[in-house]
N, C-alpha and C positions, 0 to 999 in steps of 0.2 A: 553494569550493563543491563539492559532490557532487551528483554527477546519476546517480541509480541509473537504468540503463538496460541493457535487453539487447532484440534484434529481435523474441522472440518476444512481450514487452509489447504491440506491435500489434497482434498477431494476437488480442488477446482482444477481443471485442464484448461489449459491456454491452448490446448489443439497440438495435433500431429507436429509432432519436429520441433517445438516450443523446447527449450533448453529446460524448464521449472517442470516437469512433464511429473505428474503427483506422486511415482514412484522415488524420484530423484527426491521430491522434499521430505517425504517420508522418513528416507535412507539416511537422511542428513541429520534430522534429528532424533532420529534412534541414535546413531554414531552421539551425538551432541551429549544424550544421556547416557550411552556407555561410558564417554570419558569424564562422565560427573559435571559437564557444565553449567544443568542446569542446578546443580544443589550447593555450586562454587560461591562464595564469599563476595558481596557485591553483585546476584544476579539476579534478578526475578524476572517470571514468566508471568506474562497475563495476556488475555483474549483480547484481541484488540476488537475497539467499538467499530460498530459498522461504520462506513464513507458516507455523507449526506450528499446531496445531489449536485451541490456547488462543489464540495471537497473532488470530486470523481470528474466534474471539469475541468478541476485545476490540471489534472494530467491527460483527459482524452481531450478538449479544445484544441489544442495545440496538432493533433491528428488530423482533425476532423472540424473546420472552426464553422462547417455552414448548422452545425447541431444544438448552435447555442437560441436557445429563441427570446423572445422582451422578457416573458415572465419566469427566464430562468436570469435573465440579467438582474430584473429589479429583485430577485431574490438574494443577491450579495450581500453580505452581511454590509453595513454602512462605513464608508472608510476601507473597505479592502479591496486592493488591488486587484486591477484587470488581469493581469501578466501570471499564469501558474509558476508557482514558487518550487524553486529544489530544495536542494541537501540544505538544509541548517537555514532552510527558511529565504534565501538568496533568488528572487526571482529570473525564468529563465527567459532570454533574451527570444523577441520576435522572429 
């Protein structure tokens, strides 16, 4: 298993009443390291790389689709789908 993780994760707020509120993710993975998960057999932790500016449409477009402008379109990598993709890469329906 992979647990992308780095501290400053926390520190972001999704805002008042947000369920991931940076205390909540904190808590989680203290708790995660008290029970040894992250030093368990099969696990590594690593920071995950920043979102590039098409990656971070793939999931806000679909909110918000008047955001997309030409020169964010022709910036697609070549060959990759219009449609932001889910879990396991399956893209999500219009």
């Amino acid at each position: 298993m992979h647990v992308a993780w780095d501290d400053q994760l926390a520190r972001y707020d999704f805002g008042s009443g947000h369920p991931m509120a940076p205390v909540r993710v904190e808590m989680t993975i203290e708790l995660a390291r008290a029970f040894g998960l992250f030093s368990a057999a099969g696990v590594s932790v690593e920071a995950p790389a920043p979102a590039d500016e098409w990656q971070l449409e793939m999931v806000h477009i679909q909110r918000r689709p008047g955001i997309r402008s030409t020169r964010r379109r022709a910036s697609r990598p070549p060959g990759a789908s219009t449609r932001p993709a889910g879990p396991a890469g399956r893209h999500l329906s219009s």
